[in-house]
N, C-alpha and C positions, 0 to 999 in steps of 0.2 A: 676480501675473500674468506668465507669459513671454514678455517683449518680443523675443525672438531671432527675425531674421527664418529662415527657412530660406533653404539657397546660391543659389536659382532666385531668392527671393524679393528676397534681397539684389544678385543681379548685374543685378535690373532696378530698382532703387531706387539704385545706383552710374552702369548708362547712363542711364537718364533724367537723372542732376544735371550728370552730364558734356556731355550733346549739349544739354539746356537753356543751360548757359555760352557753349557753342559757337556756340550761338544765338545772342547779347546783343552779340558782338564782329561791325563790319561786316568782310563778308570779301568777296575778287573769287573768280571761280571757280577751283576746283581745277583743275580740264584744262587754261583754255586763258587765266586771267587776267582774263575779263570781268567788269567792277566790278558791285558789288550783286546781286551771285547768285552763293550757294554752289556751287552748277552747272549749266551753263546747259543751255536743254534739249539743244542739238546735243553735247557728251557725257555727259550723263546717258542719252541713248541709244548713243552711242558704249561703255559700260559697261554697259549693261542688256541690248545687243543681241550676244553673244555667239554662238559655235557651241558646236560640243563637239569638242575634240581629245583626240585618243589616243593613248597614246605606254607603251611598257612598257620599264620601270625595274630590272633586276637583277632576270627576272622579273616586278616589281610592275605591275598595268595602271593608269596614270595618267591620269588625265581631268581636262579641264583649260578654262571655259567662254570664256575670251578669250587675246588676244596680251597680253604685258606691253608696249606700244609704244602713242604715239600720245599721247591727254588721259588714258591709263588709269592714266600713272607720275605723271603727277600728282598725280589724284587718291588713288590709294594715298599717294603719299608724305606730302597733307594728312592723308591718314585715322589715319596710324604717327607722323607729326612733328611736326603742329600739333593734333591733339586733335579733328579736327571729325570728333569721331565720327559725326553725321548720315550722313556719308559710308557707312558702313557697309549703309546701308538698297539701294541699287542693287546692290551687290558681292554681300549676301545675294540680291538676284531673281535676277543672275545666276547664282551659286551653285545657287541649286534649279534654275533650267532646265536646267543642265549635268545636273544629277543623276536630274533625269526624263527626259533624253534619251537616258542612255547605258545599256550594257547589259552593263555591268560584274558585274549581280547577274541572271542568268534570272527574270523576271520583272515586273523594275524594283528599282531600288538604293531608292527613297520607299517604296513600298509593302511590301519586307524589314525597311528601318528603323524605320516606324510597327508594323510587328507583333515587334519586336524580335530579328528574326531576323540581325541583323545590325547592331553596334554603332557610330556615329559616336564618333569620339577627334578631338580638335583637338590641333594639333602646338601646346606651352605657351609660350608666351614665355619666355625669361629674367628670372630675379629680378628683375636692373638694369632690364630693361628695361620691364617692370611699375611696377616705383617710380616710373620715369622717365615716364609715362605715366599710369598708375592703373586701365589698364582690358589685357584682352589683345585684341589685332586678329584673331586668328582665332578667339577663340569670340565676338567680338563678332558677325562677320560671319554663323557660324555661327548665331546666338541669330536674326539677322534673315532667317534662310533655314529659319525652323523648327526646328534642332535643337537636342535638347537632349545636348549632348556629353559621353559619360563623363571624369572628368580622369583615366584611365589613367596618363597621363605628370606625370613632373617637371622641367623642365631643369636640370641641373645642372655646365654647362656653360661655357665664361669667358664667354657672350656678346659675344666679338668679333664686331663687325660686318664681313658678310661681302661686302658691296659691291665690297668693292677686292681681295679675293680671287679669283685661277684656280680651278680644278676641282681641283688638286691641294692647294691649302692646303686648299679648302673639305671636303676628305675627312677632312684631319690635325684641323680645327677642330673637327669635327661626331663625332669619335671619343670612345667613353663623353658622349654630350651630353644622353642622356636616363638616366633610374631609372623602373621601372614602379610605379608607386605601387597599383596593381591589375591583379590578370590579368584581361581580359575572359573571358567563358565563352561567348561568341559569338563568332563572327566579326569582324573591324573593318575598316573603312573610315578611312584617317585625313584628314583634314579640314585643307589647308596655304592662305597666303594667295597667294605665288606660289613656283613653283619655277622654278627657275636652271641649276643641272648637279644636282639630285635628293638630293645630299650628306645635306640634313636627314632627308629623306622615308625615305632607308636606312638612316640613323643612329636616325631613331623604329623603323622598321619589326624593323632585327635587335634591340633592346632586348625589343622585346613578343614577338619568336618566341622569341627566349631564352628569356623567361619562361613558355614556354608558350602564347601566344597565337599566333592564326591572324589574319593580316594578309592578305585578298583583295585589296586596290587602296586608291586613294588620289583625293579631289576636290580640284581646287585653285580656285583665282580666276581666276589668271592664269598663264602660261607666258613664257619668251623666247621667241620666235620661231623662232630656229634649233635648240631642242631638238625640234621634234615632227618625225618621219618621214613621221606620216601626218596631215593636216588636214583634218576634216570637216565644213565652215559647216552647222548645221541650226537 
């Protein structure tokens, strides 16, 4: 008998053991500290209740469903440093609302993807940083906003963390950081958890048009604040 799960089948038998653990440890809230609650409701809606920003990228149209400021660095940071994947599950609603909002794709970006006219890729974690973790943060997020993401990319890249980096290292760091492990033969949308000065988003983007892929824009979680030109709460 073939016991091999298939990748889908696998990636939800890895979150489910991981967010079950995450469960079992008592935790205070990610945002803002409040004891005995993973998040409490006032930002659990601070993270649900997103707009939709626009901001175009070397070219690329960026949409993007919250600020990165506020209980949002928080909680992102539980979600990448301490394992509580659960986290995940708000960052994905917001994710699709951003996605049904914007109009990135004529017609709607949800209803292009569900008829596969247009392919979701999630930007990959690094090696290390996978190990170091066991799951990746953006197609988890991804996975809880309904998509199912082509793994186009590889990273293969130093995964220096780029936190403490300007716009100019974060250019030099993000240079060869991906390999296409497939050409889409649609179009792609790529799928990031926040962007900062855009570094990665170019660094996936010129990879896949190398290769022949057509890159229309890009969804993210979250944004800095001071990257977006133009801001539209909807």
């Amino acid at each position: 008998m073939n016991t091999l799960l298939s990748p889908r089948a696998a990636a939800w038998v890895r979150d489910a053991a991981v967010q079950a653990l995450s469960w079992l440890i008592p935790v205070d809230c990610a945002g803002c500290g409040q004891p005995d609650s993973p998040l409490c409701g006032q930002c659990e809606r601070a993270v649900r209740s997103g707009g939709v920003r626009h901001r175009t990228l070397a070219g690329l149209a960026v949409v993007s469903a919250m600020d990165y400021a506020g209980p949002v660095v928080g909680v992102m940071r539980s979600l990448k440093a301490e394992g509580r994947t659960g986290l995940a599950r708000p960052f994905g609603a917001a994710l699709r609302g951003a996605m049904e909002r914007t109009d990135i794709v004529p017609g709607g970006l949800v209803p292009a993807i569900a008829a596969a006219a247009v392919i979701p890729v999630a930007i990959p974690s690094s090696s290390a940083a996978f190990r170091r973790r066991g799951y990746s943060v953006v197609e988890l997020i991804a996975r809880r906003a309904g998509l199912h993401c082509l793994p186009a990319l590889r990273s293969v890249g130093s995964g220096v963390d780029q936190r403490a980096l300007g716009r100019a290292a974060r250019e030099r760091n993000t240079q060869g950081m991906f390999t296409v492990r497939s050409v889409p033969l649609r179009p792609v949308v790529l799928i990031d958890d926040v962007v900062t000065t855009g570094a990665t988003l170019r660094a996936a983007t010129d990879a896949l048009r190398a290769a022949g892929a057509t890159v229309i824009g890009a969804v993210t979680v979250a944004s800095t604040p001071l990257l977006w030109s133009r801001d539209t709460q909807g």
